[in-house]
Every structure is written in structure tokens, then in C-alpha cells.
Biopython code that builds the backbone (N, CA, C, O; Angstrom):
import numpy as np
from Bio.PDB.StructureBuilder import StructureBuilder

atoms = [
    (1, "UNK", "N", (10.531, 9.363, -28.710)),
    (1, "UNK", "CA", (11.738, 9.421, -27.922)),
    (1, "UNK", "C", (11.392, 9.531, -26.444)),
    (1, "UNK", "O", (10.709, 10.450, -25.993)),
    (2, "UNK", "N", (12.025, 8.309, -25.545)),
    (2, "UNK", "CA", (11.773, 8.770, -24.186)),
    (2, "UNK", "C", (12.922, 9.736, -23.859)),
    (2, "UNK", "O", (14.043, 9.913, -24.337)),
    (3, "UNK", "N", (12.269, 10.250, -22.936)),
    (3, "UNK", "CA", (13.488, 11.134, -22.510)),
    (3, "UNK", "C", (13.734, 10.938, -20.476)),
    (3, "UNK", "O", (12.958, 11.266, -19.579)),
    (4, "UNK", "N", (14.604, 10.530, -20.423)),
    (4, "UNK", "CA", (15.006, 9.763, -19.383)),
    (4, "UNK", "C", (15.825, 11.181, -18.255)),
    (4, "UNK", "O", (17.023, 11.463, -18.302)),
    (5, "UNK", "N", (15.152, 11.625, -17.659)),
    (5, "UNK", "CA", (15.753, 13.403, -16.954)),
    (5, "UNK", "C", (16.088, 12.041, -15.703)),
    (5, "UNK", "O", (17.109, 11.429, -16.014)),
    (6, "UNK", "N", (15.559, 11.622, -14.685)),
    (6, "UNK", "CA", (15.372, 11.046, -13.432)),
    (6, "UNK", "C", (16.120, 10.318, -13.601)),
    (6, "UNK", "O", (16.105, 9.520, -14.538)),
    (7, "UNK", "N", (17.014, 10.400, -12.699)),
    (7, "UNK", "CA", (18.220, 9.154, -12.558)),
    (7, "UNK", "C", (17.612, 8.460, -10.749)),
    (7, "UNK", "O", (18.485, 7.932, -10.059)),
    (8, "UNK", "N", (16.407, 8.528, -10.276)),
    (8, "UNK", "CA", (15.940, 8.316, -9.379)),
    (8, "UNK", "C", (14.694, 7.105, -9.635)),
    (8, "UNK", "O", (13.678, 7.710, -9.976)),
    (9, "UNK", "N", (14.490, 5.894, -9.594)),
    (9, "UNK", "CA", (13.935, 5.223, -9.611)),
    (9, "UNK", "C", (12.355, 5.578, -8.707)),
    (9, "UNK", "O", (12.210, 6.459, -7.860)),
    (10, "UNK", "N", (11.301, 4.601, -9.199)),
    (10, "UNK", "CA", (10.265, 4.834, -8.285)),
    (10, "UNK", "C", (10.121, 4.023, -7.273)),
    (10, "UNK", "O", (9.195, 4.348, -6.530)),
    (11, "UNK", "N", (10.663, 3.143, -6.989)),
    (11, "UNK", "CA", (10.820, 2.486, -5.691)),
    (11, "UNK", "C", (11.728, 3.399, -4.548)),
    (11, "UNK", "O", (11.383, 3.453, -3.367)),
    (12, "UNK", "N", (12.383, 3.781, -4.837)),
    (12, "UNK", "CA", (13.494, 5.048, -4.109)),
    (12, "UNK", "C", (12.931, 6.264, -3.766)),
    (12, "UNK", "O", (13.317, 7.007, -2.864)),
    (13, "UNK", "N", (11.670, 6.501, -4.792)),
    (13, "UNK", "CA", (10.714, 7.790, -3.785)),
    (13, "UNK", "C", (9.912, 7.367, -2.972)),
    (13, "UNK", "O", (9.527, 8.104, -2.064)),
    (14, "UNK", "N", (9.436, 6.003, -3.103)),
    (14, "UNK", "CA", (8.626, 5.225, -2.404)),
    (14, "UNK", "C", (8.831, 4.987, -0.809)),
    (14, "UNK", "O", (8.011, 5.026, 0.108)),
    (15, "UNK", "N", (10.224, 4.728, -0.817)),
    (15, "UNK", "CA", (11.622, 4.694, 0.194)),
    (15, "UNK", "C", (11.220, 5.760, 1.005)),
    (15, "UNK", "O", (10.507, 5.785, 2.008)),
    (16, "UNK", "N", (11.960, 6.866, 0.227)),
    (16, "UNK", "CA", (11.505, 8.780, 0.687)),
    (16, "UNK", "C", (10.503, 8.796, 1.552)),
    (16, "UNK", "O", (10.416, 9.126, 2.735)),
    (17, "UNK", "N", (9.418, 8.192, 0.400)),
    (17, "UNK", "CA", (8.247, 9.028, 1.628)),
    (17, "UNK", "C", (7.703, 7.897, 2.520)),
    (17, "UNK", "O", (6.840, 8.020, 3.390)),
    (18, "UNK", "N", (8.050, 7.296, 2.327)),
    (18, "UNK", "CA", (7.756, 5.843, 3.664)),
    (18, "UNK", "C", (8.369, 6.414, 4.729)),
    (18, "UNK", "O", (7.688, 6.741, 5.701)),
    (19, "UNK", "N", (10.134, 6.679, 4.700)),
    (19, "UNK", "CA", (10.787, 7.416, 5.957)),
    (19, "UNK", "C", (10.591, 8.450, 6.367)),
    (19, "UNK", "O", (11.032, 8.850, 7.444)),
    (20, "UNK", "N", (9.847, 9.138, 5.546)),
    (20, "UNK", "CA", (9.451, 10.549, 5.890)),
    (20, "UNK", "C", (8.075, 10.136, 6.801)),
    (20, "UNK", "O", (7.967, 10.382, 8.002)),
    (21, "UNK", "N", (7.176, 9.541, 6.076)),
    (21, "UNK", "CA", (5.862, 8.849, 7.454)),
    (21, "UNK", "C", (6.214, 8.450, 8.180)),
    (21, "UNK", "O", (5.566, 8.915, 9.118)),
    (22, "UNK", "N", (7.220, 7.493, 8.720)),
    (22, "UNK", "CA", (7.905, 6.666, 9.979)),
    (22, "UNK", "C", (8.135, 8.198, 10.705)),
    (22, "UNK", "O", (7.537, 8.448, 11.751)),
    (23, "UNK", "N", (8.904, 9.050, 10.174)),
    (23, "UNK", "CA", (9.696, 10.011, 11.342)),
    (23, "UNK", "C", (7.946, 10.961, 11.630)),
    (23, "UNK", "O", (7.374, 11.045, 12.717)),
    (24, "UNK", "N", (7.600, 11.380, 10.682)),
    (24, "UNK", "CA", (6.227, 11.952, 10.989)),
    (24, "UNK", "C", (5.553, 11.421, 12.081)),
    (24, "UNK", "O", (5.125, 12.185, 12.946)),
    (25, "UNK", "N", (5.384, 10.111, 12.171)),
    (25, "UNK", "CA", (4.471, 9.040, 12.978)),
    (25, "UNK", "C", (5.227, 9.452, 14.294)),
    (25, "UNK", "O", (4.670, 10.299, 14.992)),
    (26, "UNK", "N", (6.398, 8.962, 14.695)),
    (26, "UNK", "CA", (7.215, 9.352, 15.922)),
    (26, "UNK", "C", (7.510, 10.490, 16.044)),
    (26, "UNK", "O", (8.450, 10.436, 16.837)),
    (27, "UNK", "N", (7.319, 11.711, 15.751)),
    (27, "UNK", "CA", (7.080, 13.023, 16.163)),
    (27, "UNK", "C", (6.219, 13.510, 16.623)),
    (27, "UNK", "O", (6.270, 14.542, 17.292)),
    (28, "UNK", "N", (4.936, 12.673, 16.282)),
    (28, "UNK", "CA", (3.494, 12.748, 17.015)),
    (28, "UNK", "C", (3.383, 11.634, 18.177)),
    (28, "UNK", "O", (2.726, 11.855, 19.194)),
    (29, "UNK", "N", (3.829, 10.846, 18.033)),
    (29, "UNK", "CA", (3.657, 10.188, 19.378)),
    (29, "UNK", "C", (4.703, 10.993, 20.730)),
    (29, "UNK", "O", (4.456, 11.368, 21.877)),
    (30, "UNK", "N", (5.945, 10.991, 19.845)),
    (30, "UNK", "CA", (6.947, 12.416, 20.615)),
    (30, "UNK", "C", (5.866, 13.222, 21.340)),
    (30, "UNK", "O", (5.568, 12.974, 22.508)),
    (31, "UNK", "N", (5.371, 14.048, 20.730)),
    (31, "UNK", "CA", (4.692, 15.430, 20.901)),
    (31, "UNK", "C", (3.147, 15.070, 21.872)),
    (31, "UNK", "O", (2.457, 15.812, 22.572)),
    (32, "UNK", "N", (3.061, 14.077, 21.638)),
    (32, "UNK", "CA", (1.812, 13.444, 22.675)),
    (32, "UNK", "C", (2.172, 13.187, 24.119)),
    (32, "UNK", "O", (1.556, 13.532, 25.127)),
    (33, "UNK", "N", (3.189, 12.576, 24.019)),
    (33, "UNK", "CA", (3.789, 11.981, 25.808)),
    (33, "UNK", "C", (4.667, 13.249, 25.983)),
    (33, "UNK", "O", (5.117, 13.355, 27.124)),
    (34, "UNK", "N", (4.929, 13.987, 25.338)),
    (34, "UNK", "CA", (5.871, 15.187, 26.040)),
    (34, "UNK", "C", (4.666, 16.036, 26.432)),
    (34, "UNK", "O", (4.868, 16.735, 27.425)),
    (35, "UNK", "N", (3.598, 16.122, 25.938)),
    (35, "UNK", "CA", (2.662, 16.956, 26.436)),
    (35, "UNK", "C", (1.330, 16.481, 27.243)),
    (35, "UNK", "O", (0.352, 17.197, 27.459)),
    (36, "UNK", "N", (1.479, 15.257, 27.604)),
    (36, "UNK", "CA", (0.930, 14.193, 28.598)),
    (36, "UNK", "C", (2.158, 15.083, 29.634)),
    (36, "UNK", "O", (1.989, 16.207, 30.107)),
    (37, "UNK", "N", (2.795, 14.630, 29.718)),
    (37, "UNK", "CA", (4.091, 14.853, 30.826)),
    (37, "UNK", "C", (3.816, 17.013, 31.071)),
    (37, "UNK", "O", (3.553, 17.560, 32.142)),
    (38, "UNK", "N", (3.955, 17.531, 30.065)),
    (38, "UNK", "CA", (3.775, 18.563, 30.360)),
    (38, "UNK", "C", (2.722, 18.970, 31.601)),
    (38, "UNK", "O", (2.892, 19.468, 32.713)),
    (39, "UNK", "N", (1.225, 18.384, 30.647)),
    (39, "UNK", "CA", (-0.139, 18.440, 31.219)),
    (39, "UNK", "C", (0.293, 18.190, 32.831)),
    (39, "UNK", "O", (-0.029, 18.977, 33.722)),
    (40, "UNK", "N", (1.258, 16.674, 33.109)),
    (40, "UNK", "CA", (1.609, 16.282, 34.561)),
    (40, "UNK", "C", (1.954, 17.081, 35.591)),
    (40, "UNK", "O", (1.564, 17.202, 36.752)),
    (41, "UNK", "N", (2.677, 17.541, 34.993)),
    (41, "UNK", "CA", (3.516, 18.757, 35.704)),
    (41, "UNK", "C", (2.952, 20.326, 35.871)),
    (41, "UNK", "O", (3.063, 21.142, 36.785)),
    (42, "UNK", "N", (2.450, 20.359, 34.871)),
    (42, "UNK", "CA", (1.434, 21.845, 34.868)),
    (42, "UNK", "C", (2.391, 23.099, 35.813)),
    (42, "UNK", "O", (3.407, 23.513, 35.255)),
    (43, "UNK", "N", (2.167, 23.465, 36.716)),
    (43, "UNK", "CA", (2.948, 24.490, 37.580)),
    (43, "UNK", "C", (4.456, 24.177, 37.444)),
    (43, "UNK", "O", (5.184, 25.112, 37.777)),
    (44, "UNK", "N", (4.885, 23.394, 37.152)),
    (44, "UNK", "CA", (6.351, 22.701, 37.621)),
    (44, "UNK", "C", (7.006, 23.349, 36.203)),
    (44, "UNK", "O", (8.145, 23.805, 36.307)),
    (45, "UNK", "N", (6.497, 23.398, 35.185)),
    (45, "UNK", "CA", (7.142, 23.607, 33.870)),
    (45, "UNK", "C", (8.241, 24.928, 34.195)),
    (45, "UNK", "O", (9.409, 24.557, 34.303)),
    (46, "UNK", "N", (8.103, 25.789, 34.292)),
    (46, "UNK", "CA", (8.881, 27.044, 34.841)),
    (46, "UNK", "C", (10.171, 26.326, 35.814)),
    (46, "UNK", "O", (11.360, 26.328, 35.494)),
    (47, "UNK", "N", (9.765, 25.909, 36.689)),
    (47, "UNK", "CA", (11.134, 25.805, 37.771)),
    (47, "UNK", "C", (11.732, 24.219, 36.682)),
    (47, "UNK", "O", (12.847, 24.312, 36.169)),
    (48, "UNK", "N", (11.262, 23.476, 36.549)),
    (48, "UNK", "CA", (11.715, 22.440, 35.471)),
    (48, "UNK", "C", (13.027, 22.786, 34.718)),
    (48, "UNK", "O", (14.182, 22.377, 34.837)),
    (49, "UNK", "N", (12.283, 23.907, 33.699)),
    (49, "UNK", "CA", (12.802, 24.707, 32.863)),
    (49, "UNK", "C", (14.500, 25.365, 33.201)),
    (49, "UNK", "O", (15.539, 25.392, 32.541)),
    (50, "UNK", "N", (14.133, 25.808, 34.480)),
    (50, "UNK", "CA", (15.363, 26.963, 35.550)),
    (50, "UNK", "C", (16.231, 25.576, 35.958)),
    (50, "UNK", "O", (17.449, 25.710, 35.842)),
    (51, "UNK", "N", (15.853, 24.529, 36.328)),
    (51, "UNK", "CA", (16.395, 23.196, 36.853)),
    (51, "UNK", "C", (17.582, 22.563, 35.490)),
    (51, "UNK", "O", (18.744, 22.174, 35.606)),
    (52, "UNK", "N", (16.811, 22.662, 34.412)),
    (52, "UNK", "CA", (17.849, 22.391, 33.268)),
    (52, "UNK", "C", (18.702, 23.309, 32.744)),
    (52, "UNK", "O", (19.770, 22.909, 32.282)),
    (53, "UNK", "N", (18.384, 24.664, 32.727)),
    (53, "UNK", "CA", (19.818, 25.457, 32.314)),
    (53, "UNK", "C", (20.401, 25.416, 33.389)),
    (53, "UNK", "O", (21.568, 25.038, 33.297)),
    (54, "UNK", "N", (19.925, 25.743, 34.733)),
    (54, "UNK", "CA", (20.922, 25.752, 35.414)),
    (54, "UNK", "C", (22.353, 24.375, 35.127)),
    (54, "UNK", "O", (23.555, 24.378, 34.862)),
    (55, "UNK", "N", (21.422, 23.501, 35.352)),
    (55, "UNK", "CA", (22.220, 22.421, 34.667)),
    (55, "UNK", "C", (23.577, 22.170, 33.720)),
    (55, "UNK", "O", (24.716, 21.765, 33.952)),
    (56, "UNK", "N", (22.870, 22.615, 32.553)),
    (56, "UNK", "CA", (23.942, 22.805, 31.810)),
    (56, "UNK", "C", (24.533, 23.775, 31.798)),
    (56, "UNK", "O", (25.578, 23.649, 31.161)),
    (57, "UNK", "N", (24.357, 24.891, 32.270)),
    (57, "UNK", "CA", (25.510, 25.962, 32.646)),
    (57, "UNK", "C", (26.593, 25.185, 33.632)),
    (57, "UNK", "O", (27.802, 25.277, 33.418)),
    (58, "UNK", "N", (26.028, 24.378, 34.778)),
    (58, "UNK", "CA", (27.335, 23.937, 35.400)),
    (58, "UNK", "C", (28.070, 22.708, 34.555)),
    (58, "UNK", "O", (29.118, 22.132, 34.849)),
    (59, "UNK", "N", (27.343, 22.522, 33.606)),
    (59, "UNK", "CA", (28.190, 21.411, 32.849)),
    (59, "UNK", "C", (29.001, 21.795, 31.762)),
    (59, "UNK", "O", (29.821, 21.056, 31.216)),
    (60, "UNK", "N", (28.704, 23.216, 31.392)),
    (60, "UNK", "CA", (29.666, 23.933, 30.382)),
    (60, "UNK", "C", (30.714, 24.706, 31.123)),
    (60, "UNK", "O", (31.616, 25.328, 30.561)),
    (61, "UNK", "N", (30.501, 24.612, 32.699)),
    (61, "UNK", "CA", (31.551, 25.471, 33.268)),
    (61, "UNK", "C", (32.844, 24.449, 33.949)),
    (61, "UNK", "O", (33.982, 24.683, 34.354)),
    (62, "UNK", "N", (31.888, 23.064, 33.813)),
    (62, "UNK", "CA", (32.438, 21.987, 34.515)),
    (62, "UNK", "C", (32.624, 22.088, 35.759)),
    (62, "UNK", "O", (33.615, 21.714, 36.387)),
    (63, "UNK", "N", (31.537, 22.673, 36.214)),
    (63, "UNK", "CA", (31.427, 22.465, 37.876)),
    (63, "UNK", "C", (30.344, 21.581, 37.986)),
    (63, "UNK", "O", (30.149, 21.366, 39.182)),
    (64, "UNK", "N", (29.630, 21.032, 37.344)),
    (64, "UNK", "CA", (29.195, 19.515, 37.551)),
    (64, "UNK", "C", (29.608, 18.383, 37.520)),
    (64, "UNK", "O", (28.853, 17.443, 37.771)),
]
sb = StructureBuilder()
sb.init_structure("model")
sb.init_model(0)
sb.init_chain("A")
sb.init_seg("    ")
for serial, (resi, resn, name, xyz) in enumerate(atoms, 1):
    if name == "N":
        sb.init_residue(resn, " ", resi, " ")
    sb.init_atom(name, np.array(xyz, "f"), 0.0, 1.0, " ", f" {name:<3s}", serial, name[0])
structure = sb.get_structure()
């Protein structure tokens, strides 16, 4: 007797973890040029940082 539990085909996990490597792959290239850019900036990261909340504080107050 087979016994048939998986209503999930194996081409469809195949799917899964293919998109799961694609987003993996671009999270590391992500995480490479954001920290190229970091490295760029070095001292700047802090006031950067103060430059964007400030930011969106005036955009949640709508004085931007």
C-alpha cells in the first residue's frame, strides 16, 4: 500500500528552494554593497543615521 500523506509534488519543493537561493543570493550581494558603502563612509555612519530619523520624524509630522 502506498500511502500518499504529501499533497505537495517534487517539482514544487524544487520551486521552494530555488526561490529561497535566488532571495539568499540577493541578500548577499545586498549585504556586500551596503557594506562597501558603509566601509565609504566610515565616520559619516552616525550623522547619516541622525540625517534619516530626523527625516522621517518630519515626514510623520508632515513638516516635510
Amino acid at each position: 500500500m502506498l500511502d500518499n500523506r504529501a499533497g505537495i509534488e517534487v517539482e514544487d519543493l524544487l520551486k521552494i528552494v530555488l526561490v529561497l537561493v535566488v532571495v539568499w543570493i540577493v541578500l548577499e550581494i545586498l549585504g556586500m554593497i551596503l557594506g562597501t558603502i558603509g566601509w565609504l563612509l566610515g565616520p559619516l555612519q552616525p550623522l547619516l543615521g541622525v540625517v534619516i530619523l530626523i527625516l522621517i520624524v518630519l515626514w510623520l509630522l508632515d513638516r516635510l
